[in-house]
C-alpha positions as a printed Julia matrix, in Angstrom:
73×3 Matrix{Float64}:
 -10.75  58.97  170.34
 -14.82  58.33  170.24
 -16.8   55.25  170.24
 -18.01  54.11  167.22
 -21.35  56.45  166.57
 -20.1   59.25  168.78
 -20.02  63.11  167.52
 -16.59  64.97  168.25
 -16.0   68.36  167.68
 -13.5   69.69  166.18
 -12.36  73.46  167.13
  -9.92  75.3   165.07
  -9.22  77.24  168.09
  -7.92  80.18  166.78
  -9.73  83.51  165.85
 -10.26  84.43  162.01
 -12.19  85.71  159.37
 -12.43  82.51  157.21
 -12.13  79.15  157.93
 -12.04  76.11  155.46
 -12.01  72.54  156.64
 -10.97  69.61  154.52
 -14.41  68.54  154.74
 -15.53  71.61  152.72
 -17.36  73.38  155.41
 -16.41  76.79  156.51
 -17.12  77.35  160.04
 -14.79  77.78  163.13
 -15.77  74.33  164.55
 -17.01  70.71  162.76
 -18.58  67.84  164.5
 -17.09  64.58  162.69
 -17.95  60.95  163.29
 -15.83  59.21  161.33
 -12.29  58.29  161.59
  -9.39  60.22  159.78
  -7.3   63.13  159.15
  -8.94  66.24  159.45
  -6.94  69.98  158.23
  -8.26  73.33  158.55
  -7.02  76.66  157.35
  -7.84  79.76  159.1
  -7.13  83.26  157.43
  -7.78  86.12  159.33
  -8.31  89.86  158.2
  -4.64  90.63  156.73
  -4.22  87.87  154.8
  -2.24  85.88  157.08
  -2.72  82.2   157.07
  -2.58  79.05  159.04
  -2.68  74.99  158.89
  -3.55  72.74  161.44
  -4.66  69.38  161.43
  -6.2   66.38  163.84
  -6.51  62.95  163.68
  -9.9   61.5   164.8
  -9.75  57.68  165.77
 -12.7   55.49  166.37
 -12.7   52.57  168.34
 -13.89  51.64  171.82
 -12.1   48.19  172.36
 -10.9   49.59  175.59
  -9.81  46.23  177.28
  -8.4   43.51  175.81
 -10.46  40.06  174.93
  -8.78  38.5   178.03
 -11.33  38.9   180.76
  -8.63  41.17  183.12
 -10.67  44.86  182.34
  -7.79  47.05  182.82
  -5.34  49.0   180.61
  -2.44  47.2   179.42
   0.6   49.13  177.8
């Protein structure tokens, strides 16, 4: 989760020779600001191919509008 404005970054975490992001870039990592879905697929040299995804959420309302400032469940 990031504050609205924040940059995170988004490793596919696994070695290969291509990568391709739903976001249309093809590097190993992404930074992303916005909230959503995000899936990569990472082929590496035989062919061999895999799908992962992340959700990114965006919100820093950590505490509640009641004046108490601490996590409620």
């Amino acid at each position: 989760m990031a504050c609205d404005g924040e940059t995170i970054t988004l490793d596919a975490g696994t070695e290969g020779v291509t990568y391709q992001w739903s976001t249309g870039e093809d590097t190993p990592t992404i930074d992303v600001t916005d909230a959503g879905w995000y899936v990569v697929t990472v082929t590496n040299f035989t062919g061999c191919t895999t799908i992962d995804s992340a959700f990114v959420s965006v919100d820093c309302n950590l505490y509640p509008q009641d004046g108490n400032k601490r996590w409620h469940s």
